[in-house]
TORFI-327513 format. One line per 10 residues: number of its first residue (from 1); for each residue x, y, z of N, C-alpha, C. Coordinates in nm, 2 decimals. Layout:
// residues N
NUM) X:Y:Z:X:Y:Z:X:Y:Z  ...
This chain:
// residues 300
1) 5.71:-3.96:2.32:5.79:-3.84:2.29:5.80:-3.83:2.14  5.76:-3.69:2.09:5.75:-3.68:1.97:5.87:-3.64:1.88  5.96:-3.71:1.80:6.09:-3.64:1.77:6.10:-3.56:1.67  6.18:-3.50:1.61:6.19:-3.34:1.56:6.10:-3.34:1.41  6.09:-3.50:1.34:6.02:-3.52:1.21:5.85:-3.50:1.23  5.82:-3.49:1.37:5.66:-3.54:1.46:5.57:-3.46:1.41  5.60:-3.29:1.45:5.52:-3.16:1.44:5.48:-3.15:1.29  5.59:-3.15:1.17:5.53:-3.15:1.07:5.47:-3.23:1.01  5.50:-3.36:1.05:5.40:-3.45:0.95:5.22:-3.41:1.07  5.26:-3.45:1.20:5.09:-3.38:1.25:5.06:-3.30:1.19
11) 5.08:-3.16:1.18:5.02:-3.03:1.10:5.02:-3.06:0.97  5.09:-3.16:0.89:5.03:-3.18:0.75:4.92:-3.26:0.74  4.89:-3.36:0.85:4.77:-3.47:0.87:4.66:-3.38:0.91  4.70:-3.34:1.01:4.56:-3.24:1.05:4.52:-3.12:0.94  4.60:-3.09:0.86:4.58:-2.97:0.72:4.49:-3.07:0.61  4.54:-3.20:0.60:4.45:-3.31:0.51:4.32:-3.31:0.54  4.30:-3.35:0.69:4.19:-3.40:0.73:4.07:-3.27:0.74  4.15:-3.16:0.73:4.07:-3.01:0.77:4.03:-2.99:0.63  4.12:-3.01:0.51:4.10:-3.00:0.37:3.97:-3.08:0.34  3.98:-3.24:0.37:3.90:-3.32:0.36:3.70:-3.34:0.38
21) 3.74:-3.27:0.53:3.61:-3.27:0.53:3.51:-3.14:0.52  3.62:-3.01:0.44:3.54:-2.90:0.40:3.54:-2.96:0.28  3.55:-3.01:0.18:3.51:-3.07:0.05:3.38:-3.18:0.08  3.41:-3.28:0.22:3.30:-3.30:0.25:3.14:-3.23:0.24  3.15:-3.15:0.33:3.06:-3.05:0.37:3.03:-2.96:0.24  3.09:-2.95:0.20:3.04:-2.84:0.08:2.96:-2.94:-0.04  2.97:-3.07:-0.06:2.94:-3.16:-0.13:2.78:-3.18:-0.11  2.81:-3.15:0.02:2.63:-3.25:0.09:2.60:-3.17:0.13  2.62:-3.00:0.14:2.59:-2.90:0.23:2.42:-2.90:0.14  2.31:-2.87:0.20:2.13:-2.89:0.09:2.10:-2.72:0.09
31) 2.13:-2.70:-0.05:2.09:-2.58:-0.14:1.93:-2.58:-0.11  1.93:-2.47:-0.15:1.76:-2.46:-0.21:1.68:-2.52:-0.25  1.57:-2.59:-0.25:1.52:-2.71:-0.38:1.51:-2.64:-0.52  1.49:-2.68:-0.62:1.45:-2.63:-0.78:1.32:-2.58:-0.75  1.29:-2.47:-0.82:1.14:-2.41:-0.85:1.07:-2.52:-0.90  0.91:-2.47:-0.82:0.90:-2.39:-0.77:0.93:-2.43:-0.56  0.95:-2.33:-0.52:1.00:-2.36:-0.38:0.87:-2.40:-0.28  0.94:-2.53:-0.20:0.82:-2.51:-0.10:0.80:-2.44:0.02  0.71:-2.39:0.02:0.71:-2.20:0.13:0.55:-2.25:0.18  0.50:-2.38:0.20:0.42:-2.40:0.27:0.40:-2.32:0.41
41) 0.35:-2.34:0.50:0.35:-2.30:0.63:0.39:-2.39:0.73  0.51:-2.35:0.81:0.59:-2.43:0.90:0.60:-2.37:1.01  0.62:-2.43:1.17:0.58:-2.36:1.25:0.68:-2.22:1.28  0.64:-2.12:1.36:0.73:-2.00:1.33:0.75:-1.95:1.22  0.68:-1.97:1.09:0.71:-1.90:1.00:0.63:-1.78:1.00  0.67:-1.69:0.93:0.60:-1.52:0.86:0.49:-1.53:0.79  0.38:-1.54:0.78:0.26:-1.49:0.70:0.27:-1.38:0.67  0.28:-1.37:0.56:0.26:-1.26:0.46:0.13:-1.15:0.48  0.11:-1.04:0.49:0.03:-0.98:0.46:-0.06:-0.89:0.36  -0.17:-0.90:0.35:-0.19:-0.85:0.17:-0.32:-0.75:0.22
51) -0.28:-0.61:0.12:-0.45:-0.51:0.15:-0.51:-0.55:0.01  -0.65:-0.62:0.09:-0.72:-0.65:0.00:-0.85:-0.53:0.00  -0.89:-0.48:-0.09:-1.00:-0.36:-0.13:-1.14:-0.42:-0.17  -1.23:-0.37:-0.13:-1.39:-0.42:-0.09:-1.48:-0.31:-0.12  -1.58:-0.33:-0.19:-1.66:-0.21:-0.26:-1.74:-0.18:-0.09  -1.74:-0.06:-0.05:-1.85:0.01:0.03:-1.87:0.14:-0.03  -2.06:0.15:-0.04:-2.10:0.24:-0.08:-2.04:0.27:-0.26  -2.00:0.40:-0.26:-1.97:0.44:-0.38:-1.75:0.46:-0.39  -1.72:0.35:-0.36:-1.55:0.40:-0.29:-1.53:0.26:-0.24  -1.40:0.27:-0.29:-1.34:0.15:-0.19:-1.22:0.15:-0.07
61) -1.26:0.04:0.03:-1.22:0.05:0.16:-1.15:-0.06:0.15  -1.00:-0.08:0.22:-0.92:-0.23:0.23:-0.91:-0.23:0.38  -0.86:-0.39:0.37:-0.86:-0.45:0.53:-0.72:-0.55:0.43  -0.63:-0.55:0.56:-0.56:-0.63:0.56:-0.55:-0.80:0.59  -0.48:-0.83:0.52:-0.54:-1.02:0.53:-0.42:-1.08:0.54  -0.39:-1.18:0.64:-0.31:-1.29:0.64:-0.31:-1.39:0.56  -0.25:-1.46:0.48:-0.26:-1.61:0.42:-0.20:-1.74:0.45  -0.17:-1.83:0.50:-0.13:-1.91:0.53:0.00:-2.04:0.40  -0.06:-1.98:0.32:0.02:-2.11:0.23:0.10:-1.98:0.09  0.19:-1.99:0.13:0.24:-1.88:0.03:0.31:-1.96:-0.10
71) 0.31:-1.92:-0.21:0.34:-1.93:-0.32:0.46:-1.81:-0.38  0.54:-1.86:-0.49:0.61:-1.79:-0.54:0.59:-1.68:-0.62  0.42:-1.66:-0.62:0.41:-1.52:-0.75:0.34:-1.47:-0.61  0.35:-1.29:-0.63:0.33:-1.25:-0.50:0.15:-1.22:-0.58  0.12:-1.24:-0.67:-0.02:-1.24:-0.77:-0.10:-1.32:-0.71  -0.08:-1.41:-0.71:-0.11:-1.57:-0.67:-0.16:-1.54:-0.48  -0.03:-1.48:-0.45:-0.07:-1.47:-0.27:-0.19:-1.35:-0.26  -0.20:-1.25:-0.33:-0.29:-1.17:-0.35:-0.41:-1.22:-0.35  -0.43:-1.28:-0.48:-0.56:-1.34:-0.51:-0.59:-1.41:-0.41  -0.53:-1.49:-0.33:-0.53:-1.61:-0.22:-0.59:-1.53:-0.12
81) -0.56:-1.42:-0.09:-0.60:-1.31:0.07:-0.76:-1.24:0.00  -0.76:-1.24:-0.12:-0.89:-1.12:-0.22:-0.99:-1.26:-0.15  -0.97:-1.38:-0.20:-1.09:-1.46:-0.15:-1.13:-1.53:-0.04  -1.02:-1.52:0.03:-1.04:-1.51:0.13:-1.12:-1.41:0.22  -1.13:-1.28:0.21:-1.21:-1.20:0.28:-1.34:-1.20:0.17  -1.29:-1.24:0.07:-1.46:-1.25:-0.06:-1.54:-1.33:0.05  -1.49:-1.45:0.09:-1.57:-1.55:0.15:-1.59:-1.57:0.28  -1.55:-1.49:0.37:-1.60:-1.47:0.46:-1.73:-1.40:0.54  -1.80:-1.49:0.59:-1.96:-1.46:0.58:-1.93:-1.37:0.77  -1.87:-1.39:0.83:-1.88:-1.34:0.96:-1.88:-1.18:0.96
91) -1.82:-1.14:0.87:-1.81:-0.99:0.88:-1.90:-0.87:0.78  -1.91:-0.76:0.76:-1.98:-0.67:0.70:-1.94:-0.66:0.57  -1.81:-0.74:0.52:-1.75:-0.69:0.43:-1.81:-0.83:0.31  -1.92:-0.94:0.36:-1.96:-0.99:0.26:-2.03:-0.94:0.19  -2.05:-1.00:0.04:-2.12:-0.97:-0.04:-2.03:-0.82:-0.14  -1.93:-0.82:-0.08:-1.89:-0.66:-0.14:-1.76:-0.65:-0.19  -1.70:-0.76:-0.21:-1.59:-0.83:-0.33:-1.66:-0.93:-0.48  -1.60:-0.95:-0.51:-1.61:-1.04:-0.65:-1.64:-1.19:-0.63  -1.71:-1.28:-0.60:-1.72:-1.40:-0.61:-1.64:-1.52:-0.71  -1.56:-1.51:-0.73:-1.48:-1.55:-0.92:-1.47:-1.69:-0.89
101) -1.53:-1.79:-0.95:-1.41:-1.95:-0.96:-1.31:-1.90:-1.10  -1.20:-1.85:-1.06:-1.04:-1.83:-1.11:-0.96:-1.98:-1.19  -0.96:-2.02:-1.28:-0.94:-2.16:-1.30:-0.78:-2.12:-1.32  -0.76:-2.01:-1.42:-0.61:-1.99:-1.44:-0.55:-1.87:-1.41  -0.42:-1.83:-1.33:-0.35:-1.74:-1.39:-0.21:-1.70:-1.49  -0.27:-1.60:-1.56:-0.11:-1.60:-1.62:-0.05:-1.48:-1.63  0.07:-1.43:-1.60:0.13:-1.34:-1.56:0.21:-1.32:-1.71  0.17:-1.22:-1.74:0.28:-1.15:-1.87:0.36:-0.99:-1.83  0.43:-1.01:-1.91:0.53:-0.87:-1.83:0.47:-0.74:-1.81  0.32:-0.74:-1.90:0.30:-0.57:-1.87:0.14:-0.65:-1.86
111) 0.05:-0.74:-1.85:-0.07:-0.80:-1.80:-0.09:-0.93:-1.72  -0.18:-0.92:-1.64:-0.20:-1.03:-1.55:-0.35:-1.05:-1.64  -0.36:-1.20:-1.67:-0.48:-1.28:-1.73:-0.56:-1.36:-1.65  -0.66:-1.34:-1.62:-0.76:-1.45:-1.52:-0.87:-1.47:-1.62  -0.86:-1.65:-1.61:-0.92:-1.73:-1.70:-1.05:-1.78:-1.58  -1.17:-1.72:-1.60:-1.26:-1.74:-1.51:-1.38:-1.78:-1.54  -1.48:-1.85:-1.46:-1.63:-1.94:-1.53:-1.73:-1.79:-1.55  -1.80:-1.84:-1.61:-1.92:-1.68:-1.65:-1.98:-1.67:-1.51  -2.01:-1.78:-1.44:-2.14:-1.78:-1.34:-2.08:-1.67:-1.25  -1.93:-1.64:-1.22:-1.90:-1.57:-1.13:-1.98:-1.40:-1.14
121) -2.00:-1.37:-1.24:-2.03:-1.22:-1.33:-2.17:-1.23:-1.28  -2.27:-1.30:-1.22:-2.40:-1.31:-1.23:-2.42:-1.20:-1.18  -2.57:-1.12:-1.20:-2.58:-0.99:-1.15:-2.64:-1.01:-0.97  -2.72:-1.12:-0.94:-2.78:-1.17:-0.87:-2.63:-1.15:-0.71  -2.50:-1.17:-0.79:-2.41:-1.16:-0.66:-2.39:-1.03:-0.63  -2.43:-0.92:-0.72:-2.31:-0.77:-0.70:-2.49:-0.68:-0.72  -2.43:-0.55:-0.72:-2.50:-0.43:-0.72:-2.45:-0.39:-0.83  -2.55:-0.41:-0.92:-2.49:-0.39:-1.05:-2.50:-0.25:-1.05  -2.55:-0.13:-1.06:-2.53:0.01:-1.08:-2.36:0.03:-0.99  -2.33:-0.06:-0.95:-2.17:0.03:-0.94:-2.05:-0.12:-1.00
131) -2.09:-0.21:-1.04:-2.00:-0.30:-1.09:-1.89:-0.24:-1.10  -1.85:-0.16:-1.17:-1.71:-0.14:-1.18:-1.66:-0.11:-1.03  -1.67:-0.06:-0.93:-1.61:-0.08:-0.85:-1.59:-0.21:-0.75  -1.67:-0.34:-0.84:-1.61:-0.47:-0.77:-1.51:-0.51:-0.84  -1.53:-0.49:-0.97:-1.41:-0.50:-1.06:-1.25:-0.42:-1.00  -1.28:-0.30:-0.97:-1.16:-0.25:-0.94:-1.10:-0.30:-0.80  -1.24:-0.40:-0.72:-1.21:-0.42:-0.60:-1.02:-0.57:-0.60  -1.11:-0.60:-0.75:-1.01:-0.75:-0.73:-0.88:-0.64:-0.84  -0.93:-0.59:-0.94:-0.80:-0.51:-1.02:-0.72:-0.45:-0.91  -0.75:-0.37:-0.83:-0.65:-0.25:-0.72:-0.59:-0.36:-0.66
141) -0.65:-0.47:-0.60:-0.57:-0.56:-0.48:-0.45:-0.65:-0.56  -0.48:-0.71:-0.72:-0.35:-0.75:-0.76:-0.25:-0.66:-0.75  -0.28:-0.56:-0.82:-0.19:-0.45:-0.87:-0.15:-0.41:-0.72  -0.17:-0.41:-0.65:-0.12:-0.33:-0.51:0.01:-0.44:-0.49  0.02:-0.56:-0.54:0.13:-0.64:-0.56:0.22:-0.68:-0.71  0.13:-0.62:-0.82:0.20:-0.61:-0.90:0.17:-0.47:-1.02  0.24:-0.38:-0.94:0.22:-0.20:-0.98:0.26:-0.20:-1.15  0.19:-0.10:-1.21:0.19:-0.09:-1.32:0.12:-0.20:-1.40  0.05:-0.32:-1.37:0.04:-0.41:-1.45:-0.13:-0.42:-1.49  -0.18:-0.45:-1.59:-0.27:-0.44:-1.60:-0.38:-0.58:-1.57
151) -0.49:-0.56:-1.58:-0.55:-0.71:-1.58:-0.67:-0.72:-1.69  -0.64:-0.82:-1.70:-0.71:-0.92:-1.85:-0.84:-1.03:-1.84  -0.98:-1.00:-1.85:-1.06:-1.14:-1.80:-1.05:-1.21:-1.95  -1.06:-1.34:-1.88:-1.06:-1.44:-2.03:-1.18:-1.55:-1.97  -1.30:-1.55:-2.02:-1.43:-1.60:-1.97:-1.43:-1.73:-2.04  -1.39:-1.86:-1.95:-1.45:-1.99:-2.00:-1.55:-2.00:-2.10  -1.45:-2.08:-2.25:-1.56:-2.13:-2.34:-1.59:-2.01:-2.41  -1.56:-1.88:-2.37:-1.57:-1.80:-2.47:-1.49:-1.74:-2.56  -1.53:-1.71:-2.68:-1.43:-1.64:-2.78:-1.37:-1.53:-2.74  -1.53:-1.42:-2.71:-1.53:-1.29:-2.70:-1.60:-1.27:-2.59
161) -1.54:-1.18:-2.46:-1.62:-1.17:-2.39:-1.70:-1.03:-2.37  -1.83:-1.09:-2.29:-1.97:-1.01:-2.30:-1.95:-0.86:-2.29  -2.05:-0.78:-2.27:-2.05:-0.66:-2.20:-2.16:-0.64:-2.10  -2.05:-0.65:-1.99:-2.14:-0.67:-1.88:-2.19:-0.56:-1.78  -2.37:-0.49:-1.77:-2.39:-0.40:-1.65:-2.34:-0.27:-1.76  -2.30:-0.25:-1.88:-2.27:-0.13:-1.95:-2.09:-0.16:-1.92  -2.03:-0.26:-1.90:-1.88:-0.26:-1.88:-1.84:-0.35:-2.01  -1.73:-0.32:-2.15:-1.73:-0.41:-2.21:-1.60:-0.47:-2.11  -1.60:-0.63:-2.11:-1.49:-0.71:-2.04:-1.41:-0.75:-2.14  -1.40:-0.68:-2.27:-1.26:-0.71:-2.30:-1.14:-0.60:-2.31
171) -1.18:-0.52:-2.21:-1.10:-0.42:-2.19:-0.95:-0.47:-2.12  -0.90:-0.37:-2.08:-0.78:-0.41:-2.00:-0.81:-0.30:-1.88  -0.80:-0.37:-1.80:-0.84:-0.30:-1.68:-0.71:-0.28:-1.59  -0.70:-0.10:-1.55:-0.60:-0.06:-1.52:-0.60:0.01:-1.39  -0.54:-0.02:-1.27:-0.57:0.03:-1.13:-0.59:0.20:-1.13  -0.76:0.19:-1.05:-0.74:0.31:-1.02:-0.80:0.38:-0.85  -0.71:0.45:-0.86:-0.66:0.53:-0.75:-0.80:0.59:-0.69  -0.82:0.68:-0.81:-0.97:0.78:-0.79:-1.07:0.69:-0.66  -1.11:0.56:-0.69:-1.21:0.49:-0.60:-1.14:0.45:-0.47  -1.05:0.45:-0.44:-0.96:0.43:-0.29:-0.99:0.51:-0.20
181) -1.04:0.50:-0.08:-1.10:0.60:0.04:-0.98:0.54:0.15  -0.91:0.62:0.21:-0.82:0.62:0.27:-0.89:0.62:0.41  -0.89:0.51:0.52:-0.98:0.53:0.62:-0.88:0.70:0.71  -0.97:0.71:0.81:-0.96:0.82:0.89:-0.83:0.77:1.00  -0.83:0.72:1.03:-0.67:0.71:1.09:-0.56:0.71:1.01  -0.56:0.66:0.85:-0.45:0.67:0.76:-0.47:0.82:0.78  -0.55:0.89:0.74:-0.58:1.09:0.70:-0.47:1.13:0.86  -0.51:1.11:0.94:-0.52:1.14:1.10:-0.37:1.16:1.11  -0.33:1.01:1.08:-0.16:0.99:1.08:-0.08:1.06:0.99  -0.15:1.05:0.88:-0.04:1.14:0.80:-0.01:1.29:0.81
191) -0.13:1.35:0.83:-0.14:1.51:0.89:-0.11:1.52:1.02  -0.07:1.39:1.10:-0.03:1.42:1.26:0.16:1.40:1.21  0.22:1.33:1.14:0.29:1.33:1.11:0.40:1.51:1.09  0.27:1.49:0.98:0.33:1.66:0.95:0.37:1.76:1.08  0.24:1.77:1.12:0.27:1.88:1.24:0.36:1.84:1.34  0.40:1.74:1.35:0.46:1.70:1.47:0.65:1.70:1.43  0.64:1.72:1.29:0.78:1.75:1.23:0.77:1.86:1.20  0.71:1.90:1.21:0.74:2.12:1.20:0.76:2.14:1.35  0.70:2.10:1.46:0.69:2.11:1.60:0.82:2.05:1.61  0.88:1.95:1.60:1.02:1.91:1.65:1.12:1.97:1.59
201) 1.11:2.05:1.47:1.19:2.08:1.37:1.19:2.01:1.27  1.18:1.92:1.24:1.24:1.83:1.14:1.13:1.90:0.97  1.19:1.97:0.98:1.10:2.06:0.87:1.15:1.98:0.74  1.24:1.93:0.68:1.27:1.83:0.59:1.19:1.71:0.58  1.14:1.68:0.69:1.05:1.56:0.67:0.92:1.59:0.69  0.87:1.74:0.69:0.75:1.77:0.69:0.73:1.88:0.52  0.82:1.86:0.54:0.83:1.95:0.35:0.80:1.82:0.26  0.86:1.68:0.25:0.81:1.57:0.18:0.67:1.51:0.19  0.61:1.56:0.30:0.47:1.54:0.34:0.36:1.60:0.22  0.41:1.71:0.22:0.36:1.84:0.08:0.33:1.74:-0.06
211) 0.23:1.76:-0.15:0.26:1.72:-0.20:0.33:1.75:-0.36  0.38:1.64:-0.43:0.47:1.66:-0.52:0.42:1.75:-0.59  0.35:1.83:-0.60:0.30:1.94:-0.73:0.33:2.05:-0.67  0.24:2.06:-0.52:0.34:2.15:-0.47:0.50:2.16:-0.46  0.57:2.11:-0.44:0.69:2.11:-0.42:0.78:2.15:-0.53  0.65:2.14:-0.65:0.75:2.24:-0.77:0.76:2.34:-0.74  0.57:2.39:-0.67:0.57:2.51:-0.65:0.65:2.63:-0.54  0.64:2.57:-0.45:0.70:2.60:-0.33:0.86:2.56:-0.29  0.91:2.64:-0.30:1.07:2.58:-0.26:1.09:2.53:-0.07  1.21:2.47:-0.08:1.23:2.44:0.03:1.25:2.56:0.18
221) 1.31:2.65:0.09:1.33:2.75:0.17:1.21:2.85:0.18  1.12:2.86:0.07:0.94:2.87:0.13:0.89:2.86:0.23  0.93:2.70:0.25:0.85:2.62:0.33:0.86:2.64:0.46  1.04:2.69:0.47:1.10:2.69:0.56:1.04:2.78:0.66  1.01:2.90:0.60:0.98:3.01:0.67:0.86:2.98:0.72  0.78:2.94:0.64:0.60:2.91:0.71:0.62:2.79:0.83  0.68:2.73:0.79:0.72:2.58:0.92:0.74:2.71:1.09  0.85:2.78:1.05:0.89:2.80:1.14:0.81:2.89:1.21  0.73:2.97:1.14:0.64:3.11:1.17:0.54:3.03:1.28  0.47:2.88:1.22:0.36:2.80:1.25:0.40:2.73:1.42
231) 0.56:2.71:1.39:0.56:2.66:1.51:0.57:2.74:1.63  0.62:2.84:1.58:0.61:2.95:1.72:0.49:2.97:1.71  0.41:2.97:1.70:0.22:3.00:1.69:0.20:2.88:1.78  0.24:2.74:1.76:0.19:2.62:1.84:0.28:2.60:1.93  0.38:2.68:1.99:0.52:2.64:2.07:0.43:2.51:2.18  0.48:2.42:2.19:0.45:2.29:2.29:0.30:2.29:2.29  0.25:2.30:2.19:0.12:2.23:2.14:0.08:2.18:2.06  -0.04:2.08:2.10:-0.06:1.97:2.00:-0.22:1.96:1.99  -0.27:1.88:1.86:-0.40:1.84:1.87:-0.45:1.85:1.95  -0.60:1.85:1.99:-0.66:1.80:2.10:-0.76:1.71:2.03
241) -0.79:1.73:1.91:-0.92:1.67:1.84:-0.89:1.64:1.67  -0.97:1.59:1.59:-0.97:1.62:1.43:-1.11:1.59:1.44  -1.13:1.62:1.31:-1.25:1.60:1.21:-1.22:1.59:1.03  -1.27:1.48:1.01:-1.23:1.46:0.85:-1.35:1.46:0.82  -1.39:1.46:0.67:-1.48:1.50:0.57:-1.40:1.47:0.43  -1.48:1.40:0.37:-1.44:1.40:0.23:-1.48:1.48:0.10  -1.41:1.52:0.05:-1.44:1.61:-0.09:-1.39:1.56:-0.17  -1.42:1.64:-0.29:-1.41:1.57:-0.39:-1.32:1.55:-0.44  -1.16:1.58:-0.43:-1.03:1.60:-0.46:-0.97:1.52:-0.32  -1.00:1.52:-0.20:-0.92:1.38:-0.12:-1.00:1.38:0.01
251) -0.96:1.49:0.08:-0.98:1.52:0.19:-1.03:1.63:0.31  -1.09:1.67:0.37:-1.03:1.78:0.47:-1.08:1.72:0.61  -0.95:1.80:0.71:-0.95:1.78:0.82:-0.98:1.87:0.89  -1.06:1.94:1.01:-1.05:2.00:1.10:-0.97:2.03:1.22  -0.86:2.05:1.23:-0.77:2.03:1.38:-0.80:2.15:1.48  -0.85:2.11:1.59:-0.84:2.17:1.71:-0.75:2.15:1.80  -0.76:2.27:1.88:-0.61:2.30:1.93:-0.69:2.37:2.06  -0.62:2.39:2.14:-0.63:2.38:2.31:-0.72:2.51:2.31  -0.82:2.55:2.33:-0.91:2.66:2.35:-0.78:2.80:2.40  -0.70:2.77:2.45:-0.62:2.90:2.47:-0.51:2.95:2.37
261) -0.48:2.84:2.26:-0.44:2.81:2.14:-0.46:2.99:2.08  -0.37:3.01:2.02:-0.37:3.12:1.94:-0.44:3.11:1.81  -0.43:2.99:1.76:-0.51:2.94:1.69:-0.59:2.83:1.69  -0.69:2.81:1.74:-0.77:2.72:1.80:-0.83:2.61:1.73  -0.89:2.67:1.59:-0.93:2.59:1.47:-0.83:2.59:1.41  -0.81:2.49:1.27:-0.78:2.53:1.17:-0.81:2.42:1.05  -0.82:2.38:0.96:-0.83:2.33:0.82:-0.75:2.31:0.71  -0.73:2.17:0.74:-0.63:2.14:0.62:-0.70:2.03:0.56  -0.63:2.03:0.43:-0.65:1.94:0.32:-0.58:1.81:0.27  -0.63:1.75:0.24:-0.50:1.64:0.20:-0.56:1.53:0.06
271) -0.47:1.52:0.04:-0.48:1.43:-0.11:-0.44:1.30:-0.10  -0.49:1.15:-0.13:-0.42:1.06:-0.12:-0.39:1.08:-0.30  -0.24:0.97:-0.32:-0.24:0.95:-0.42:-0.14:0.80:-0.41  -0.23:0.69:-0.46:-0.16:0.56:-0.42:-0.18:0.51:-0.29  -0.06:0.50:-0.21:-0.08:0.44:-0.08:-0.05:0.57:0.03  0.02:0.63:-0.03:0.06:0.80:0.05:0.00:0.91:0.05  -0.06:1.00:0.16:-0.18:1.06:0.17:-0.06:1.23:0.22  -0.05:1.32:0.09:0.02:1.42:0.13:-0.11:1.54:0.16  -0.02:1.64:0.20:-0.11:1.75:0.26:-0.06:1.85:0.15  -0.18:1.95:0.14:-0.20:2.04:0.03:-0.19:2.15:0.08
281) -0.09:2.29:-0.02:-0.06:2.41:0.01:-0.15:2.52:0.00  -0.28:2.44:-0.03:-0.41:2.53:-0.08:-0.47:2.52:0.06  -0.42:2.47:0.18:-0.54:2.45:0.30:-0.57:2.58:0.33  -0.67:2.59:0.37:-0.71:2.73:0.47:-0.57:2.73:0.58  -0.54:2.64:0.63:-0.45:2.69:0.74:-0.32:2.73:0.70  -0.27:2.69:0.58:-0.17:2.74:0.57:-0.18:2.84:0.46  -0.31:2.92:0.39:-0.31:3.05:0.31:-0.34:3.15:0.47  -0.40:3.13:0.56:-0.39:3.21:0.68:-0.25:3.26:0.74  -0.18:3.13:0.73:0.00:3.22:0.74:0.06:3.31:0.58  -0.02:3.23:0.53:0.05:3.31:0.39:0.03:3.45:0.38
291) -0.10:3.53:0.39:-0.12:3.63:0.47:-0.08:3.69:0.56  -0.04:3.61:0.67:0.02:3.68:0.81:0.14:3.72:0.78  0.22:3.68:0.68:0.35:3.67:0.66:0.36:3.77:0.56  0.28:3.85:0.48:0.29:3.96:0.41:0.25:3.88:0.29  0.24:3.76:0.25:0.20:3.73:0.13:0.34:3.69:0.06  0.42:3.71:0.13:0.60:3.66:0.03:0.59:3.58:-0.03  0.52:3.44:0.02:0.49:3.35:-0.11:0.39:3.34:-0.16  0.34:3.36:-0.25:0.26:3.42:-0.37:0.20:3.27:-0.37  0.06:3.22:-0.41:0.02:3.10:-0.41:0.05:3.12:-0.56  0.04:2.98:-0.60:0.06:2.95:-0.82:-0.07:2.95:-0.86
């Protein structure tokens, strides 16, 4: 039997011991290691995914790549996924990256530097009449993880480096967009996107689709009216087919529509710019409403 002095001293023992062993625990609790971290591959863990870019033809095409051993610069995991599909002989896509032995990288705030052997540059690996687009193959894929930044070759043993194929390499080489071919299901999705937000209404998320130049041009409430003209024209109809074609500015698509369709063909345009593929207020299909509509909005 516990007498009247019992309850407080227990609740002050049990408040010590509760005190005690959260000073414990917070003592030995294991932080993070110090940089750099180990992010090896453990089971259940996340592989990272990287678009790596590969010269086809005259334009470049990416495929996405897994890596297994990730590092702390997301540069570093880049490069890791670029040579990886460089060196893979099973697919179509050899021979149509950069071969590089990479000895160093260094990361500065507004340039990425790769300190590399000459032998990688041989002409004997690449198609020299388009060089620059294997160059852009490995430039676009860093920079697609570190935007805005430029890249720097620094050629083992040399002072100054060469000019290679008509390219001087002591340039700074800066991602470009222009040589990016957006495969036909990116075009496909993004133009099915549109129409299918005019069709449900969501005309706010089919006005951001437009692209930014337009959208100086065209106000929201512009847009509004042609959305809604368009969808009464397609009321519970959808694609049946596309056709893409490239020009020389991005894109065009063909969309067909149900042969009973009031409008059965039609032709739009689209622009990538970056990784986002918007649609243009210049299409045939939508100066055909512009017309129909009396012309109210005046093209720029």
């Amino acid at each position: 039997m516990i007498n009247k002095y019992g309850y407080p001293i227990l609740i002050t023992l049990l408040c010590v011991l509760i005190i005690a062993n959260t000073i414990f625990l917070a003592n030995n609790a294991s932080g993070p290691p110090d940089a750099p971290y180990d992010m090896g591959p453990r089971p259940g863990d996340f592989f990272p995914s990287f678009k790596v870019y590969y010269v086809e033809g005259e334009e470049l095409h990416s495929v996405q790549r897994l890596i297994r051993t990730v590092r702390r610069s997301p540069v570093l995991n880049a490069l890791a996924a670029y040579n990886l599909v460089a060196e893979e002989t099973l697919y179509d896509r050899y021979g149509k990256l950069m071969l590089l032995d990479i000895l160093d990288v260094y990361e500065g705030e507004k340039t990425i530097f790769l300190r590399a052997r000459p032998e990688g540059f041989e002409a004997i690996r690449y198609n020299t009449e388009n060089f620059y687009l294997y160059i852009m193959s490995l430039v676009n894929t860093l920079t697609e993880v570190a935007p805005g930044k430029r890249v720097a070759f620094l050629f083992e043993d040399m002072v100054e480096n060469p000019v290679l194929y008509s390219i001087d390499m002591n340039r700074l080489f800066e991602r470009d967009e222009s040589v990016i071919l957006h495969s036909e299901e990116e075009v496909y999705a993004a133009l099915e996107l549109f129409l299918r937000a005019i069709d449900r209404q969501n005309t706010n998320i089919a006005y951001k689709k437009i692209s930014p130049e337009d959208q100086v041009y065209y106000s929201y409430s512009d847009f509004f009216a042609y959305a809604r003209m368009y969808r009464n024209l397609h009321s519970n109809e959808l694609p049946v087919d596309y056709r893409m074609s490239r020009t020389e500015g991005g894109y065009s698509v063909t969309v067909y529509y149900p042969e009973t369709s009031a409008s059965p063909m039609e032709v739009w345009h689209l622009e990538g710019i970056g990784d986002t593929i918007y649609v243009l207020m210049d299409s045939e299909a939508f100066e055909q409403f512009i017309e129909e509509m009396g012309g109210s909005q005046a093209s720029p």
